[in-house]
C-alpha positions in Angstrom: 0.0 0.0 0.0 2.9 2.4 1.0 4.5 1.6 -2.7 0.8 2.3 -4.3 0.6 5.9 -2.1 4.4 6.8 -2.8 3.5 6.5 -6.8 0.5 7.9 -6.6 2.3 11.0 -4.9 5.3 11.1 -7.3 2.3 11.4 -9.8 1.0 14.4 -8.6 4.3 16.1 -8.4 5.5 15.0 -11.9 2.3 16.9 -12.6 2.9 20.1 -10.7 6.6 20.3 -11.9 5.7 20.1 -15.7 2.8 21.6 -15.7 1.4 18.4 -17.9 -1.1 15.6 -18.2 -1.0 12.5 -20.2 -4.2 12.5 -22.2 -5.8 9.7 -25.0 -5.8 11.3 -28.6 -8.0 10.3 -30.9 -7.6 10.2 -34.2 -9.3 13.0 -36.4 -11.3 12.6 -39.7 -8.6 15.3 -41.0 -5.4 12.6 -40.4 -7.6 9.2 -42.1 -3.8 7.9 -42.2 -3.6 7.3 -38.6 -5.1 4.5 -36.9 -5.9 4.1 -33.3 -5.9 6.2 -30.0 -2.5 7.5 -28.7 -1.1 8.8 -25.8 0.3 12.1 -25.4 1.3 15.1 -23.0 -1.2 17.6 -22.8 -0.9 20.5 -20.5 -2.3 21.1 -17.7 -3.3 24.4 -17.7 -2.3 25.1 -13.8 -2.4 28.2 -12.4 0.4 29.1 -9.5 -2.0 28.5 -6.8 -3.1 25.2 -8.6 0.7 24.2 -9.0 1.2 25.0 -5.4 -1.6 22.8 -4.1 -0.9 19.5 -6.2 2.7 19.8 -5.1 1.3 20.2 -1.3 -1.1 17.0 -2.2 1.8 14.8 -3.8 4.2 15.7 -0.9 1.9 15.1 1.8 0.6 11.5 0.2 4.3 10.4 -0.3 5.3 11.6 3.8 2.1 9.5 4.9 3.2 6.9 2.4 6.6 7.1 4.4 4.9 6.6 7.8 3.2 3.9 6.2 6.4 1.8 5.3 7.7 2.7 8.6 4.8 1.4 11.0 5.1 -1.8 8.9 1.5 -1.7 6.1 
């Protein structure tokens, strides 16, 4: 469970830092050449305030995912 948390909370930061999502394209009727959905980096459209809070979120998920690993679940 604390590996799960200490993902999930690298997640959020990755987020924060780059200021980017990863997203499913699908392909348009404009590109007919391409087939099936991809994945790509979208951004995330943060503001500073939102930045600050999912960096606050991701750090306080991976200290209680510490605490976790330390009290033994």
């Amino acid at each position: 469970m604390s590996l799960a948390l200490l993902a999930l909370g690298a997640v959020f930061v990755a987020i924060a830092m780059f200021n980017r999502v990863p997203a499913v394209l699908t392909p348009s009727a404009t590109a007919p050449t391409r087939q099936g959905a991809r994945l790509a980096l979208v951004p995330a459209r943060l503001t500073e305030a939102g930045r600050a809070a999912v960096t606050t979120l991701g750090g306080s998920i991976a200290i209680v995912a510490f605490f976790l690993a330390l009290s033994g679940l």
